[in-house]
N, C-alpha and C positions, 0 to 999 in steps of 0.2 A: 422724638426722644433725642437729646442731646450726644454731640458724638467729642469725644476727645480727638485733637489730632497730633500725634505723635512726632517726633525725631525719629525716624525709621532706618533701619539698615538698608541703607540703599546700595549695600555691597560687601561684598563676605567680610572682609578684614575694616570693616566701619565701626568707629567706636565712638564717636562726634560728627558732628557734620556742621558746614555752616551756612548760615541762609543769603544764598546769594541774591534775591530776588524773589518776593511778596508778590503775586500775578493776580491774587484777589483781595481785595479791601475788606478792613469792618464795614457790615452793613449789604455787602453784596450776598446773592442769593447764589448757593452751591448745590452741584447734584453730585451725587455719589461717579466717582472717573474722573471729575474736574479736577484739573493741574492748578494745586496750591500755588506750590513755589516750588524756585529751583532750590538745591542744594547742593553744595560744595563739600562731595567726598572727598576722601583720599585719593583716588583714583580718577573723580568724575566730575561732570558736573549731570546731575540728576535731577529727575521731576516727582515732586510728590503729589500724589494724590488724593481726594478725599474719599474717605470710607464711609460716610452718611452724605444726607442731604438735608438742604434747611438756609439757614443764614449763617453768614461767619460773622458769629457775636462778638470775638475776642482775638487778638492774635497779641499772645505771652511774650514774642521776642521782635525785635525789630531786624530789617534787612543789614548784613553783616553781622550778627550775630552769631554765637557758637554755642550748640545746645549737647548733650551726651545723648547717648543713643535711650530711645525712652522717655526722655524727656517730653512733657505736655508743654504743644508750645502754641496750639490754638483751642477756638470749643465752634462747633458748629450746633445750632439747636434752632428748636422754632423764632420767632420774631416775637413775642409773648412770653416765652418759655423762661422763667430765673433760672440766672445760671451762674448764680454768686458761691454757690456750694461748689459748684464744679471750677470754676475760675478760681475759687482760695484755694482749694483742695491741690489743683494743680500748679499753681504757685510755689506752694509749700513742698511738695515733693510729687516725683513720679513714681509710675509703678514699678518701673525698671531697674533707674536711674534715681540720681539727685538732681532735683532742676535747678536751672540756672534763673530762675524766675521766683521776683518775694514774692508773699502773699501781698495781695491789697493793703490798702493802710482801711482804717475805719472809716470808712468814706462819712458811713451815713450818721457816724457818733458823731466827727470830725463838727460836720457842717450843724447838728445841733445843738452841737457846744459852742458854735457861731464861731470858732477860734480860725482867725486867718491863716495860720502856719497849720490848724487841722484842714483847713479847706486845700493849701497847695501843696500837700504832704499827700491827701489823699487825690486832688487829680492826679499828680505823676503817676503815683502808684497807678491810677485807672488808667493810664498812658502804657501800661503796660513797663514799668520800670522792674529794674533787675533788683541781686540781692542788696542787704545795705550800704555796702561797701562800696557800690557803683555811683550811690548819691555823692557829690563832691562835698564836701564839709567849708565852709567859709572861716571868718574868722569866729572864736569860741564866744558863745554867748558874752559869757564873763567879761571880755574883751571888749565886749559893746560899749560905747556909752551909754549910762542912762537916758540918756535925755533925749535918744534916738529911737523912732518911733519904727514898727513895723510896718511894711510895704502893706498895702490892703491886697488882698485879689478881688475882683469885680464877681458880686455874686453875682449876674444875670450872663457872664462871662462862660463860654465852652470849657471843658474839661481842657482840651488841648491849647487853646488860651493860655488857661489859669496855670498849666504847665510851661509855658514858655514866659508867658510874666515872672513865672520864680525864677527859670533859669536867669533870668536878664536883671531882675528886681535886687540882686545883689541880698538877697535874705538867708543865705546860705546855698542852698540847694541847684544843684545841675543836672538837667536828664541827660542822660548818657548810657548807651551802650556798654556791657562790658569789655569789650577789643579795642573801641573807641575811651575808653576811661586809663586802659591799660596805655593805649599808643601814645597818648598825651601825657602821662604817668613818665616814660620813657624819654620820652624825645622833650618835655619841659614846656609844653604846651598848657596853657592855661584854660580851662574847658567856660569858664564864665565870661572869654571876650569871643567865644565860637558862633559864630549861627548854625544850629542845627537845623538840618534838610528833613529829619527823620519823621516819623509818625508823631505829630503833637509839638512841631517843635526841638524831635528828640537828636540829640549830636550822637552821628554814627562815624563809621571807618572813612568814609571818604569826605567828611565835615574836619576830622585831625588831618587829614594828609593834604587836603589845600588849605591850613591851616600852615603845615611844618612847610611847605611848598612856600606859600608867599609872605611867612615871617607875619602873621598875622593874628601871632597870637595873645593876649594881656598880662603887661604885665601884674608880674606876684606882687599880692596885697601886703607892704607892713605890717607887722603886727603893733599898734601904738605901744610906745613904753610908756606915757604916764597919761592913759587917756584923752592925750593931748590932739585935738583937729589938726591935718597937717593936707595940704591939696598937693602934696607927691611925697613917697616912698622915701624912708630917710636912706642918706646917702650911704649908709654903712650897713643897710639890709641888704641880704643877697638877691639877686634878681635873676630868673630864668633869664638864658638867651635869646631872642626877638628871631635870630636863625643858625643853624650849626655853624661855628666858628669855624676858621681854618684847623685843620686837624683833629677835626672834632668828630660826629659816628651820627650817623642813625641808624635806629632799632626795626628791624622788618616785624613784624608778627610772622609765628611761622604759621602756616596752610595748614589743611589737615592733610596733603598729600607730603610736605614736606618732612612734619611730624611722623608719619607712618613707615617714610626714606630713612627715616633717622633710629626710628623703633625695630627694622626691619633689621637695619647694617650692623648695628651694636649686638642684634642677637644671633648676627651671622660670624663677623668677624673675631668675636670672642669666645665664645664656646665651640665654633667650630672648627677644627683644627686645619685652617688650607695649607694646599703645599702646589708648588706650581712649574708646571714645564712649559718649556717653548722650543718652537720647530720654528725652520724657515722655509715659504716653500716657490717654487716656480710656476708664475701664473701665467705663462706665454699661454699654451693650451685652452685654460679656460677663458682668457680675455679673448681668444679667436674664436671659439665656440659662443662666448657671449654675444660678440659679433655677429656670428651667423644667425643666433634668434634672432639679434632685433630686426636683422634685413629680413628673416621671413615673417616677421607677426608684425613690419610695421605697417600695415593696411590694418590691421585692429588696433590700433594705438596701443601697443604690447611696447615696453621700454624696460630691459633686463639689467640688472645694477650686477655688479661683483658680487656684492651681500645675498643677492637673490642666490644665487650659483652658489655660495658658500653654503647659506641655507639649506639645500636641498644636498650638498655634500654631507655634510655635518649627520645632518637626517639617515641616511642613508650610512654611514658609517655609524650611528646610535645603533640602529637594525643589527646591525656586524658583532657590537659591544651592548651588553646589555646591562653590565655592571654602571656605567657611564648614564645609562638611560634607567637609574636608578634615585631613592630617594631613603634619607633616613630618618625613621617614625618614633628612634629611640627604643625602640621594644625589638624592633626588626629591621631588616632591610627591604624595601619594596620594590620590587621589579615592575615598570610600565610594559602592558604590551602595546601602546600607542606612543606616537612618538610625535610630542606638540613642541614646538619650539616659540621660547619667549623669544623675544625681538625688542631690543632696548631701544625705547622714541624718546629723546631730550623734549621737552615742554618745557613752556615759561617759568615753571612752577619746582622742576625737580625733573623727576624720568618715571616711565610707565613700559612695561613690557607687554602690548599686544600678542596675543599667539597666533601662530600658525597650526593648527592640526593636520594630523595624520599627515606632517609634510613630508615623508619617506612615499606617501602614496599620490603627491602630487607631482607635477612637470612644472620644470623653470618659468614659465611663462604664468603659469597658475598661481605657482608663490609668489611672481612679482608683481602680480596685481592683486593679490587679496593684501600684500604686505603695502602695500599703498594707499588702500582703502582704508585700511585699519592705524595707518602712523598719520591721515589725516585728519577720521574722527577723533584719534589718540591727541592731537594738538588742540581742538574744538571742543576736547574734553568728552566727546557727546561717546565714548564708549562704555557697550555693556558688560557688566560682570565677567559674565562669560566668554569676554573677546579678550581679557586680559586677564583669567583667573585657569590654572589646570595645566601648567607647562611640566615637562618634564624637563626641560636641560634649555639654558639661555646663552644666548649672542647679544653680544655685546660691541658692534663697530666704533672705530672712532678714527679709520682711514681716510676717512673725508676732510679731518681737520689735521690731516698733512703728521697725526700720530704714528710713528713705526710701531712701537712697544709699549704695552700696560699689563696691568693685571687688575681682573675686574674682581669685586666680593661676590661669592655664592649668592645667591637667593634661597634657603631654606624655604622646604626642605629637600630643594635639587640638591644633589650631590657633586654638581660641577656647571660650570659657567665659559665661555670662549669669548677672549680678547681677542679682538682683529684688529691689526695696525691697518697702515699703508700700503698700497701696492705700488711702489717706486722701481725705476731703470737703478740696474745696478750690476757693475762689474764684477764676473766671477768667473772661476777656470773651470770649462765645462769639460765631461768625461775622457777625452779627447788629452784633456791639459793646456788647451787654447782660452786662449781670453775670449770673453764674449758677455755682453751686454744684455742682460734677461730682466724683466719684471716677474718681482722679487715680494712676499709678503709673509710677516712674522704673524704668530698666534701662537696664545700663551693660554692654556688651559691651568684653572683654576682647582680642583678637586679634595672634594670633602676626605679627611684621609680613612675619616669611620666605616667608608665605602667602597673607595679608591684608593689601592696601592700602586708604584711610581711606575710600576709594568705594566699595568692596565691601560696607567693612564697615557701611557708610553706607546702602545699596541692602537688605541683608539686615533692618535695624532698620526701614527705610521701611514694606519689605513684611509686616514682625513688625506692626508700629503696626497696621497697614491691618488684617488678619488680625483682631486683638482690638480695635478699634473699631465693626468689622462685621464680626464672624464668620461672617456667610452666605457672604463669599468663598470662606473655606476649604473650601466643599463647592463651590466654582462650577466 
């Protein structure tokens, strides 16, 4: 029995995903646990799996591709099995979702109506080509000369052939990706002087970007004004640029993690009312205590960062304030009795907060290697849901890049966030009234005010100061 294979939620807040990588072919044989393809969450990069077993007869979207969650984007079924019902069907839409995938063209009319443009209208489509809009349109029929004959495609020719002969044959038509149609759309990329790498011939993401890379792309066709034959582009037709000018731009596509960065902040920073305080505090204390871990645990390759030590301060003063270690659900306010802390990890791509749990219940040494373990699958992408999903309250450093002072946006629906600057030498007059030279570091807590008022948030920073100027509280 033939099995659809979906766009799946490969992660709580997944609403798209894109195909980073195809790991089985049309034609190869699948068993149910077999790893499709990867996919590029928001957050991850992730493996799908198949849910039946059989042959993979079809695969609906090409590598770089972006499908909605729901989306049918392959068919697995017997070797025998028609599977033209289920191939148009999920074309045309999914169960979830709208797909990003046409229906087939008429193949089988196409080819006995013997008509050339039905025969390479319907390989693409068999190539798996997206909606109509992804075909490139050449110059308008109308526009044609008569006397200009159409490209043949070779009937005894491969479907994926007859598909790259159109793209190349100048009869119109270009197989292209939709991200690949979009980047070239943007950036002035001509998709008919492209070699596409893809399935069939087909022009994907990284066929535009070595494309925009080595000015390799053709240029835009004239439109003749009086059907006139002319062997180059007249001089007063506008022409794409060959490569961005001086002061000119290129268009990234955003990610789906970037998208999610951007969906995430806009419904943080607007509806939610921040208000923000900052303390300065004295880390002579902890950076010696820091000290002292790494000399005892370095025979287990144990290496204790400041952030670690802030970490489990932070933790430890949530335990103290519970309003802080709170969230808001719009109906109520929710109190955590666990106290997980996000961990903001910069990636290529945006940022991701790995968690720590129950860090009030761990030791320095413990958070600084799980936070390590986790901010390098977090770069590798290779984290799971649950290793970045369930914080109550986030950190945010950025004393590594020499920052004193920021203020970070909430994550909803935490109720507060902690900026951590620098920890810099710096001159102060200590109790005494003496000058004196102390490492010094700013944190600026962020708080939701539907949750958090300025005394709260005032009391929690007190008891954070206290915590990391003398850390032997924290065990007292």
């Amino acid at each position: 029995m033939a099995t659809k294979v979906y766009m799946e939620a490969l992660s709580p807040t997944m609403e798209e995903g894109r195909l980073a990588s195809w790991l089985k072919n049309e034609g190869d044989e699948v068993k149910e646990g077999d790893v499709l393809a990867e996919v590029e969450t928001d957050k991850a990069t992730m493996e799908l799996v198949a849910r039946g077993s059989g042959i993979l007869r079809k695969r609906l979207i090409g590598d770089g591709d972006t499908a909605n969650v729901g989306t049918v984007i392959a068919v697995i079924a017997g070797a025998d099995e028609d599977v033209s019902a289920l191939t148009g069907g999920a074309e045309v839409q999914a169960e979830q979702a709208p797909s990003t995938a046409e229906a087939p063209a008429q193949e089988k009319a196409a080819q006995a109506a013997g008509s050339d443009v039905g025969r390479g209208a319907a390989a693409v489509a068999a190539a798996g080509e997206t909606e109509p809009d992804s075909v490139e349109r050449g110059t308008p029929a109308e526009d044609t000369p008569a006397d200009a004959a159409p490209t043949p495609v070779p009937d005894g020719g491969s479907q994926a052939k007859a598909a790259a002969g159109d793209a190349s044959s100048g009869n119109g038509r270009v197989k292209a990706s939709p991200l690949a149609r979009k980047m070239a759309s943007e950036s002035g990329v001509q998709l008919g002087g492209v070699q596409g790498s893809g399935p069939g011939g087909r022009i994907v993401k990284r066929d535009v970007e070595a494309a925009m890379e080595g000015g390799a792309q053709a240029q835009q066709p004239a439109a003749p004004a009086a059907a006139q034959p002319s062997a180059a582009p007249a001089p007063t037709a506008p022409a794409a640029p060959a490569a961005p000018s001086e002061g000119g731009y290129r268009d990234q596509p955003l990610s789906p993690m970037r998208k999610t960065i951007a969906k995430r902040l806009t419904q943080s920073i607007g509806p939610v009312p921040h208000f923000f305080l900052t303390v300065e505090i004295d880390m002579g204390e902890a950076m010696r205590l820091r000290g002292r871990i790494n000399e005892r645990f370095a025979d287990q390759g144990v290496k204790v960062s400041p952030n670690d030590l802030i970490i489990k301060a932070v933790a430890a003063a949530l335990r103290k304030h519970p309003w802080v270690n709170a969230s808001w659900t719009g109906e109520a306010i929710r109190f955590h009795d666990q106290v997980h802390i996000g961990v903001a990890v910069a990636v290529d791509e945006g940022l991701i907060t790995p968690v720590v749990r129950d860090a009030d219940r761990k030791g320095v040494a413990e958070i600084a290697t799980e936070v390590r373990e986790l901010a390098g699958r977090a770069r590798e992408k290779k984290l799971k849901p649950e290793e970045y999903t369930g914080s109550t309250f986030s950190l945010s450093n950025l004393g590594m890049f020499g920052i004193e002072e920021f203020t970070a946006v909430i994550n909803p629906p935490e109720a507060a966030i902690l900026a951590v600057g620098a920890i810099a030498p710096k001159v102060v007059v200590d109790e005494k009234g003496d000058m004196a030279v102390r490492q010094r570091m700013r944190v600026t807590l962020s708080c939701d005010h539907r949750v958090i008022d300025g005394a709260t948030g005032a009391q929690f920073l007190e008891t954070l100061k206290s915590y990391l100027e003398d850390p032997m509280l924290m065990i007292a």
